[in-house]
VOPAGU-2260 file (C-alpha; in pm, 1 decimal, decimal comma):
REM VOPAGU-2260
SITE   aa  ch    i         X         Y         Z
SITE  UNK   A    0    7918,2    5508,8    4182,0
SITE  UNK   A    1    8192,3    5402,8    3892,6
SITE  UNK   A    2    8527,0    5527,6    3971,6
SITE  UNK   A    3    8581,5    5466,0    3555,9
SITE  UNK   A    4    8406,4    5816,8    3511,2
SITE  UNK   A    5    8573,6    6147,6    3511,3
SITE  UNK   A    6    8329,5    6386,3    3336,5
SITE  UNK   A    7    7964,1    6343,6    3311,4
SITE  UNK   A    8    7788,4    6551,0    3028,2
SITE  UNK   A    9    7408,8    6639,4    3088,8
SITE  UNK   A   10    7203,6    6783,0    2778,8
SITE  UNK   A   11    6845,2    6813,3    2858,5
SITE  UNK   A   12    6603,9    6840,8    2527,9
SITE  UNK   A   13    6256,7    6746,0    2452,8
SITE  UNK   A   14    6057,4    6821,0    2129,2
SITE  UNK   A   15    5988,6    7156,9    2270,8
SITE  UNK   A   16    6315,5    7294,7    2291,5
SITE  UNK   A   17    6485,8    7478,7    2000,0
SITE  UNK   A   18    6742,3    7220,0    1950,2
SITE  UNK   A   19    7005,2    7228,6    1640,8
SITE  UNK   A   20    7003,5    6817,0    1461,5
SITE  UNK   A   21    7060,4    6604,8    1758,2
SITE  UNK   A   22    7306,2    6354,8    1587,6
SITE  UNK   A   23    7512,7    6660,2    1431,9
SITE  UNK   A   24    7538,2    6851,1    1783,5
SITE  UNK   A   25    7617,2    6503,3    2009,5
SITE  UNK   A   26    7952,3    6490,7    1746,8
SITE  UNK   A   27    8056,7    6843,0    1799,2
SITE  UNK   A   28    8025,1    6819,1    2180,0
SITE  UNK   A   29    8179,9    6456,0    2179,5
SITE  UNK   A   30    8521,9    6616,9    1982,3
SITE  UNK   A   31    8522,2    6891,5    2216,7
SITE  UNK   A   32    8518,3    6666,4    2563,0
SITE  UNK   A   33    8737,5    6444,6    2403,5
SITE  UNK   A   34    8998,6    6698,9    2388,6
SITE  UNK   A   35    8947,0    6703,8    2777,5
SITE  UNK   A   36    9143,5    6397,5    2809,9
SITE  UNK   A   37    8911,9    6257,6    3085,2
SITE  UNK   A   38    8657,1    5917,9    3033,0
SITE  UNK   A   39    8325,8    6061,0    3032,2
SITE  UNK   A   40    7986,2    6000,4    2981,6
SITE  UNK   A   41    7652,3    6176,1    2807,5
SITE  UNK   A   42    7349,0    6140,4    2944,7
SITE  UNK   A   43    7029,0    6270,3    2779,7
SITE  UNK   A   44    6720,6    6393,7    2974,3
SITE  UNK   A   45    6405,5    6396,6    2753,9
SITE  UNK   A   46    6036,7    6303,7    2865,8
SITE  UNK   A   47    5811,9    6022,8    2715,6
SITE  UNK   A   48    5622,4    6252,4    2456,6
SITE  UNK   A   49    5958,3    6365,9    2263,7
SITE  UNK   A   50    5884,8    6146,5    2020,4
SITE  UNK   A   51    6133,8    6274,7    1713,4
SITE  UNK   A   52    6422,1    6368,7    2019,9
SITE  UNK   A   53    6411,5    6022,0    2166,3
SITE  UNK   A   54    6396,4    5846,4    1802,7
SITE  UNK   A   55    6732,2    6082,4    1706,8
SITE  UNK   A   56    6856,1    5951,6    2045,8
SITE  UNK   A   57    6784,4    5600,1    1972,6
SITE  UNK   A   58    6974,4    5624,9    1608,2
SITE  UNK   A   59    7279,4    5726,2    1776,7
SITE  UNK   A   60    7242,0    5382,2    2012,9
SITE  UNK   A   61    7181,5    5191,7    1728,3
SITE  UNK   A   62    7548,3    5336,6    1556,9
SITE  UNK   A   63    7734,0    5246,6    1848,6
SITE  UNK   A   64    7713,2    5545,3    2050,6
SITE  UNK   A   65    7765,2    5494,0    2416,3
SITE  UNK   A   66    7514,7    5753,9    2575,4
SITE  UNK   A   67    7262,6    5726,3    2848,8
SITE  UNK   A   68    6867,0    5823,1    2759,5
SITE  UNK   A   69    6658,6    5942,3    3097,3
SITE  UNK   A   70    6284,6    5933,4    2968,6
SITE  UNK   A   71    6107,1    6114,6    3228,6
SITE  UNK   A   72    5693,0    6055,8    3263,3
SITE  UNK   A   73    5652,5    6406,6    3176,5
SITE  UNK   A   74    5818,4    6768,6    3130,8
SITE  UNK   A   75    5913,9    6909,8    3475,6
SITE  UNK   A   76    6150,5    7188,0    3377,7
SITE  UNK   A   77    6472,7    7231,6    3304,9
SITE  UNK   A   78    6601,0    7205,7    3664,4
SITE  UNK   A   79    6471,5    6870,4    3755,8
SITE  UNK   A   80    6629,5    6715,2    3441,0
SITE  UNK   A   81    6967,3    6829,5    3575,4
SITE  UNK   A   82    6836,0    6639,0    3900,1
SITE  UNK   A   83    6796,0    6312,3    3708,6
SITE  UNK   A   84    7048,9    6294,6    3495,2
SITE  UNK   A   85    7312,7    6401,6    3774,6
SITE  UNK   A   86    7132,9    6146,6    4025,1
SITE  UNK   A   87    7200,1    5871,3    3736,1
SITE  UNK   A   88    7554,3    6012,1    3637,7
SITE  UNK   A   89    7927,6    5913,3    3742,0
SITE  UNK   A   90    8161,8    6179,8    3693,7
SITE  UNK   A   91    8317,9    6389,4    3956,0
SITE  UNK   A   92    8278,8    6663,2    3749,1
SITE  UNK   A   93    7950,0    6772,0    3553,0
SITE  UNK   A   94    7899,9    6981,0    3236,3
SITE  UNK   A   95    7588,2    7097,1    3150,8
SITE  UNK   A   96    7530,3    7137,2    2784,9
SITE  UNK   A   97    7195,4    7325,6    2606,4
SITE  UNK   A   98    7027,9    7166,6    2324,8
SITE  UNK   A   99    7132,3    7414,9    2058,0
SITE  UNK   A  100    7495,5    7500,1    2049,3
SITE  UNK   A  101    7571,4    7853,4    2259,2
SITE  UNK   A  102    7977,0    7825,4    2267,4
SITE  UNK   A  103    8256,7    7652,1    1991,8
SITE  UNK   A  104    8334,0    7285,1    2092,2
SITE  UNK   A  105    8660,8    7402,3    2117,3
SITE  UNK   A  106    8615,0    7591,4    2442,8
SITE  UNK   A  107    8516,7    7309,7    2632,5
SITE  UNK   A  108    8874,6    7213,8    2759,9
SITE  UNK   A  109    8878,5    7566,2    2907,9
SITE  UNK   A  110    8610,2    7537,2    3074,6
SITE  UNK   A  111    8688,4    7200,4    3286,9
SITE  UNK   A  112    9062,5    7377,3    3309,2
SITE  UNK   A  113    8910,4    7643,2    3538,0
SITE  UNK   A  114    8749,1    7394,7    3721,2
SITE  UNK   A  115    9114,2    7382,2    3917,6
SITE  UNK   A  116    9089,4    7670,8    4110,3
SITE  UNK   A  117    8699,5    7701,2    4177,0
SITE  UNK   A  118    8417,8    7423,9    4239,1
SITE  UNK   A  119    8172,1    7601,5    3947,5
SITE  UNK   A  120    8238,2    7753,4    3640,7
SITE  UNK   A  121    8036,0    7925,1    3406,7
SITE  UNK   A  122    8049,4    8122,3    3050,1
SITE  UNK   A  123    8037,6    8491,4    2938,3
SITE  UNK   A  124    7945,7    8503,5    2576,8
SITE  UNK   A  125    8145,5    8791,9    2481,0
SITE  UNK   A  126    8057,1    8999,7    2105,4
SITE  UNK   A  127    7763,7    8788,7    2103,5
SITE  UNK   A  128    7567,8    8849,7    1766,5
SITE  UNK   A  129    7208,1    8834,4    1883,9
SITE  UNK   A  130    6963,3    9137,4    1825,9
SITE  UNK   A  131    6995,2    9488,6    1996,8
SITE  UNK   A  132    6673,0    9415,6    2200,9
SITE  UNK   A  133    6767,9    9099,4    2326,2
SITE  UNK   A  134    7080,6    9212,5    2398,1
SITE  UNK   A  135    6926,3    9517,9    2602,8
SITE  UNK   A  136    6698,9    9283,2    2802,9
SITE  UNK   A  137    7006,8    9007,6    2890,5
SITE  UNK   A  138    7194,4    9361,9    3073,6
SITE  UNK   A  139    6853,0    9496,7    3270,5
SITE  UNK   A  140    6811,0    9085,1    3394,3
SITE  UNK   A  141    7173,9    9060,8    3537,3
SITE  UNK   A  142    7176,9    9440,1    3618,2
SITE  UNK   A  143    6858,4    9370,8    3822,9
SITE  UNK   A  144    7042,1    9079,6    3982,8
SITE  UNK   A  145    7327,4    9255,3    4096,0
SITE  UNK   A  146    7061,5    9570,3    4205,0
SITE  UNK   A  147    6892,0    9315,1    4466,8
SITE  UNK   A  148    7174,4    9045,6    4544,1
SITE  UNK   A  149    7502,7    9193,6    4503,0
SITE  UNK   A  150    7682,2    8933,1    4286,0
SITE  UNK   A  151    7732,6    9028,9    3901,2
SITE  UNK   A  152    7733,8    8766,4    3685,1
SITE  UNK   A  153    7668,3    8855,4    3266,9
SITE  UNK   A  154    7537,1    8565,0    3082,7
SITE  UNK   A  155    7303,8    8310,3    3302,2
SITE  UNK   A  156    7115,8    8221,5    3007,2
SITE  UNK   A  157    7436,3    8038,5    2863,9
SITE  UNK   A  158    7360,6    7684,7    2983,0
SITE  UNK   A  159    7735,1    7577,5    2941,0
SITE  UNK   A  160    7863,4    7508,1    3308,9
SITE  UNK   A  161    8134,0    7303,4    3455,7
SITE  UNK   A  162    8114,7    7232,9    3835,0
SITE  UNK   A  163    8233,7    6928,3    4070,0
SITE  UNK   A  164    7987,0    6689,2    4233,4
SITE  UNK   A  165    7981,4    6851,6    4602,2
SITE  UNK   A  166    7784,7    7156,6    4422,6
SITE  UNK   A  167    7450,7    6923,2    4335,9
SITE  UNK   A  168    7499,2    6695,3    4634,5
SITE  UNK   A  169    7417,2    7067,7    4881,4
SITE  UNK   A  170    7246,3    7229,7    4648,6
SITE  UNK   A  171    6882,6    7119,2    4528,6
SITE  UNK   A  172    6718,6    7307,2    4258,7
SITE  UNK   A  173    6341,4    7280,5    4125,8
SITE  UNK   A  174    6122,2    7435,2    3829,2
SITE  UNK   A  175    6299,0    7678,2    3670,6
SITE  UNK   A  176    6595,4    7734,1    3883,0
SITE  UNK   A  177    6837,3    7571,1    3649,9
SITE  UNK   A  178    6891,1    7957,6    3565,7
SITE  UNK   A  179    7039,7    8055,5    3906,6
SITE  UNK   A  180    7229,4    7773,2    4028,3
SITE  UNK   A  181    7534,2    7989,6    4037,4
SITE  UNK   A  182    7362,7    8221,2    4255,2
SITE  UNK   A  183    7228,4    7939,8    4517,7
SITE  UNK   A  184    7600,0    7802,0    4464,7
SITE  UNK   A  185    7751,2    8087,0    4589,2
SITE  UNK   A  186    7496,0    8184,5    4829,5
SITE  UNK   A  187    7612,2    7789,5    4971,8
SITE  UNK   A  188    7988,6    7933,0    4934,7
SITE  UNK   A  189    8101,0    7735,5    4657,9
SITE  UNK   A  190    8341,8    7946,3    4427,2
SITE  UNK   A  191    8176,3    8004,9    4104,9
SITE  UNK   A  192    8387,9    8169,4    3876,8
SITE  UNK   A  193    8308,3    8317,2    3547,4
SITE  UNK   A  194    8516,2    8332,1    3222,3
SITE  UNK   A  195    8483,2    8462,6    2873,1
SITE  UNK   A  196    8435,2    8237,3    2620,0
SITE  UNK   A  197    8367,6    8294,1    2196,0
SITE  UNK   A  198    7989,6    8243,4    2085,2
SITE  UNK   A  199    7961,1    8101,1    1782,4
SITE  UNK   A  200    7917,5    8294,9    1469,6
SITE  UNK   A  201    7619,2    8134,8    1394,5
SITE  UNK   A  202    7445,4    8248,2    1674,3
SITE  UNK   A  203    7215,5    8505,1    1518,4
SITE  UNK   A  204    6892,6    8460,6    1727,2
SITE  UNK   A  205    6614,8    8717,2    1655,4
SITE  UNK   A  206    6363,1    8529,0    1844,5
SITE  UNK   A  207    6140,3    8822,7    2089,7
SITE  UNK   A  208    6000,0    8648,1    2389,9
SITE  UNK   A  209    5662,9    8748,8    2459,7
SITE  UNK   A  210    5560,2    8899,9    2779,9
SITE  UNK   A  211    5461,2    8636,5    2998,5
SITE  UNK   A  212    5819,6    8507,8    2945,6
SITE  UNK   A  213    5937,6    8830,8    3104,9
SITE  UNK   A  214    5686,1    8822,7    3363,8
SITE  UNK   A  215    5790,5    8488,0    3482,7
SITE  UNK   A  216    6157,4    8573,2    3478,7
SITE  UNK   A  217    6022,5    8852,3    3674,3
SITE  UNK   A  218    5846,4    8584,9    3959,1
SITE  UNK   A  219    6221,3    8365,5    3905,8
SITE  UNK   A  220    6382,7    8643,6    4003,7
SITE  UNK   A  221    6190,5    8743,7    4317,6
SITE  UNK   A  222    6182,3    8413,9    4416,1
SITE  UNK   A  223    6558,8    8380,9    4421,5
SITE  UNK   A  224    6568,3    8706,7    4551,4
SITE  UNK   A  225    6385,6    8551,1    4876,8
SITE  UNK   A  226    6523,8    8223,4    4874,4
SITE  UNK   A  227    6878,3    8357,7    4881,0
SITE  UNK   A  228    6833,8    8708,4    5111,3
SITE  UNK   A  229    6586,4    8575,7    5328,5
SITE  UNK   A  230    6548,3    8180,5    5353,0
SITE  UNK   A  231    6680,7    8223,8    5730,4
SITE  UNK   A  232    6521,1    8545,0    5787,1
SITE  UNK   A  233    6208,4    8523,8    5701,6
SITE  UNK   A  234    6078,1    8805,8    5998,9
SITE  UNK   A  235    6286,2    9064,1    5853,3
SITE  UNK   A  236    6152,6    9008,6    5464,7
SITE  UNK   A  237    5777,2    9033,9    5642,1
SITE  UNK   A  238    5846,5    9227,0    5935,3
SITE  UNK   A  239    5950,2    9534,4    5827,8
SITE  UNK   A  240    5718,2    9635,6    5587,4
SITE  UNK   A  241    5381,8    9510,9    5818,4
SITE  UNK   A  242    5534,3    9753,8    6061,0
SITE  UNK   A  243    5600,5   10003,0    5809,5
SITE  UNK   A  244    5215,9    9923,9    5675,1
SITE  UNK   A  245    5082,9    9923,5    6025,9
SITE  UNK   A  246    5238,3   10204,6    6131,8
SITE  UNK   A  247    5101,3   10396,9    5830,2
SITE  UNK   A  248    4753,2   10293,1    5971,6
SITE  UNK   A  249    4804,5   10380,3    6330,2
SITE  UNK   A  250    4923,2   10686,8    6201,1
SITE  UNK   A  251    4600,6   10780,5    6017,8
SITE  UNK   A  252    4340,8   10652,5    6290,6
SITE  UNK   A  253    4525,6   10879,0    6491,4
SITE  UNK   A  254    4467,9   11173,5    6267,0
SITE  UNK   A  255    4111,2   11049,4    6194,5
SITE  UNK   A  256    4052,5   11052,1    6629,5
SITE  UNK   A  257    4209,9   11380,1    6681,7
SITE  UNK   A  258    3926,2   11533,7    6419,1
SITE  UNK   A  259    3685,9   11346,2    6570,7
SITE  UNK   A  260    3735,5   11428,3    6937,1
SITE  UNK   A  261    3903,1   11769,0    6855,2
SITE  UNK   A  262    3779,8   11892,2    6568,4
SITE  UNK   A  263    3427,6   11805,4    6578,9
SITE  UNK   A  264    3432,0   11696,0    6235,9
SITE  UNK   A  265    3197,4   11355,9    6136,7
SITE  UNK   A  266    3422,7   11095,5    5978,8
SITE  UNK   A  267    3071,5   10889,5    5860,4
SITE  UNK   A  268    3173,4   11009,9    5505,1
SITE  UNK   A  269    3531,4   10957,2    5494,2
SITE  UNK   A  270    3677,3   10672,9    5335,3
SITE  UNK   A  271    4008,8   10693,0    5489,8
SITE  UNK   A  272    3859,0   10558,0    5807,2
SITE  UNK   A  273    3842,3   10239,2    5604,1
SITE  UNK   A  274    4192,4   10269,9    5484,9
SITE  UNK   A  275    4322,2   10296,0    5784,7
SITE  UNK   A  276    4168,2    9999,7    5928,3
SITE  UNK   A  277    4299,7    9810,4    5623,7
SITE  UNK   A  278    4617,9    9881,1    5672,3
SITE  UNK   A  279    4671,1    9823,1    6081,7
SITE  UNK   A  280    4515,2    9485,5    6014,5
SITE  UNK   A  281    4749,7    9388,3    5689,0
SITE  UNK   A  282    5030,5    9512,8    5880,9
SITE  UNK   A  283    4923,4    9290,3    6132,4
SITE  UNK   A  284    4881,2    8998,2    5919,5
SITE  UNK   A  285    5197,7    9042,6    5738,5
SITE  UNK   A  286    5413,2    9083,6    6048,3
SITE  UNK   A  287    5234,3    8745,2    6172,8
SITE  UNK   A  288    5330,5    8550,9    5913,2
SITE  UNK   A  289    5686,5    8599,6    5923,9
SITE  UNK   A  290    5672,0    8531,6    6282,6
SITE  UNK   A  291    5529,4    8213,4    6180,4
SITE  UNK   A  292    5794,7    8148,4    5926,2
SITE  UNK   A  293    6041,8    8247,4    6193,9
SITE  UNK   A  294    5926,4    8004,5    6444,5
SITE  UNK   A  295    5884,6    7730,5    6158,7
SITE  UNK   A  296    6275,9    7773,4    6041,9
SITE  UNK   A  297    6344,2    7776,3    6389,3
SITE  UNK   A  298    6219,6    7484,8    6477,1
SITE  UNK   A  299    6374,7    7303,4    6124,7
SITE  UNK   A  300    6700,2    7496,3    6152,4
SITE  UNK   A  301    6882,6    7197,0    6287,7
SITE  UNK   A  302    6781,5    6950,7    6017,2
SITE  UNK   A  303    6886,1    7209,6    5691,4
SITE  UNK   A  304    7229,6    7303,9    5620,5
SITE  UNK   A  305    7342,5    7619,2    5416,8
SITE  UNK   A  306    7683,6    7581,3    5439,4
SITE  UNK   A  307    8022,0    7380,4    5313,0
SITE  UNK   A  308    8296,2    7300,6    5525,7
SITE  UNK   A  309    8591,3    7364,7    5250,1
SITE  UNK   A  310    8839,4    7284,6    5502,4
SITE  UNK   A  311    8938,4    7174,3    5867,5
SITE  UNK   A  312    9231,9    7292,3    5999,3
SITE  UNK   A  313    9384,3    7162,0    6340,7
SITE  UNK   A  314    9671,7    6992,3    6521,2
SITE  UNK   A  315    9646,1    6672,4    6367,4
SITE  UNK   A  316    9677,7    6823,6    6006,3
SITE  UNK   A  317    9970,9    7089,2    6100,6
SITE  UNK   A  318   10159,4    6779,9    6241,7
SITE  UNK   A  319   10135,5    6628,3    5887,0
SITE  UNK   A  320   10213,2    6901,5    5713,5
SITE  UNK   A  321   10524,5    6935,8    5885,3
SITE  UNK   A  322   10637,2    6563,2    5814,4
SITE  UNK   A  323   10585,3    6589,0    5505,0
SITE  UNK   A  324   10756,6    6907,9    5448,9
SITE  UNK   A  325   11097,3    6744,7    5686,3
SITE  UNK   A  326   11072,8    6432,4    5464,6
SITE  UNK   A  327   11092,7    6635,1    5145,8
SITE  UNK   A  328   11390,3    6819,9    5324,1
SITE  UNK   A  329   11553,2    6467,7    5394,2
SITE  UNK   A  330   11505,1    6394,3    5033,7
């Protein structure tokens, strides 16, 4: 790794992205960083197929521009370009960027300020301009967020993030996760801090996302949900509801035997005989296979990590400090 890097921008974009005029947006976010005071770098992530992205990209070589082009085979989603173009990057710190503009170049400084006091930091649009509904939708997402994890952030869509290096090198995102890396960050114990930053005034968007975009958010989010709640406890996110479920059906067949044996009445005609059945052997089957996923993180436990060590404190380091604090006495 170069030691000549500070900051290491990341902007993934391929032709299917809504993306403002590649050249004009690269200038913006190159006076912004600049006004960071750190030696940096931009690296692009695009796939083989953007044909009019990677020809904009290749203009600004051929002007003089220092920037990195990753050309991956094909699209994997938005998370595995941050993979690549952090895995070929330099900088201690990283700042992700989207394709079309969400906040002023002139709150990029900010954002690698608060960087001194946490290890991620991430943007709250605030007055954004967009329409009612999508405004409406943004507040049931993170209000459904904070329902089932307990941690509030207010605007994950706003790709503009500044974290240091340790936050990629423990946490590994995939598909669409890009989204909820603050949420795995914290999850890891990383301090992710969020501050309020001015949209820009052009930022008008109407656009309505149809309804399998919802519905995958919808999978994202119970995904993460599991990943982050129950990664380690897998028995207790299967466990509880096959005994609920099986319980339910031992419950019934109960019922059904005591009007059988008791009440003389023929169960050849009732359904529920059925029901139960079904549900004593899905409780079953669900309570299995978190034992199995129990037994399997069990036996993997030692070879994952979901922790950082911010700190070790002993002897050694308390015999330092107090060195250092007589010397500066002496001086």
């Amino acid at each position: 790794m170069s030691n000549s890097i500070d900051l290491s921008v990341i902007i993934s974009i391929t032709d299917l992205h809504s993306h403002d005029k590649i050249p004009d947006l690269y200038f913006r976010y190159k006076k912004g960083v600049e006004q960071t005071n750190l030696r940096y770098e931009f690296i692009y992530v695009t796939d083989r197929d953007s044909v009019k992205v990677n020809a904009e990209l290749n203009d600004l070589l051929n002007i003089g521009e220092s920037i990195k082009i990753i050309q991956l085979g094909r699209w994997f989603g938005d998370a595995t370009a941050l993979n690549a173009g952090f895995e070929n990057s330099s900088g201690k710190i990283i700042l992700t960027l989207a394709p079309s503009q969400q906040i002023n170049e002139t709150e990029i400084p900010k954002l690698i300020d608060s960087l001194a006091d946490s290890d991620m930091v991430i943007c709250r649009r605030t007055k954004r301009l967009g329409n009612i509904f999508h405004n409406v939708q943004a507040k049931i997402f993170h209000y459904l967020i904070k329902l089932a994890l307990g941690i509030a952030y207010h605007d994950l869509g706003c790709y503009a993030r500044a974290f240091k290096r340790d936050v990629l090198l423990n946490v590994y995102i995939y598909g669409d996760q890009n989204r909820f890396l603050p949420l795995l960050a914290n999850r890891y114990g990383f301090k992710v801090k969020e501050i309020d930053v001015k949209p820009l005034h052009e930022e008008l968007s109407k656009r309505v996302y149809s309804f399998g975009h919802y519905t995958e958010r919808l999978v994202n989010l119970i995904s993460i949900f599991f990943l982050i709640k129950f990664t380690r406890k897998p028995l207790r996110f299967f466990g509880f509801p096959g005994i609920l479920i099986f319980t339910a059906g031992l419950v019934l067949a109960l019922y059904l035997f005591w009007l059988r044996m008791f009440a003389g009445e023929s169960l050849a005609d009732k359904p529920m005989v059925l029901v139960s059945i079904l549900l004593i052997v899905f409780g079953i089957q669900l309570f299995a296979i978190g034992l199995v996923a129990e037994i399997i993180i069990f036996t993997h436990a030692k070879d994952s990590k979901e922790y950082i060590i911010e700190e070790i404190i002993d002897e050694s380091k308390s015999k330092r400090e107090d060195a250092k604090k007589s010397l500066e006495e002496q001086i």
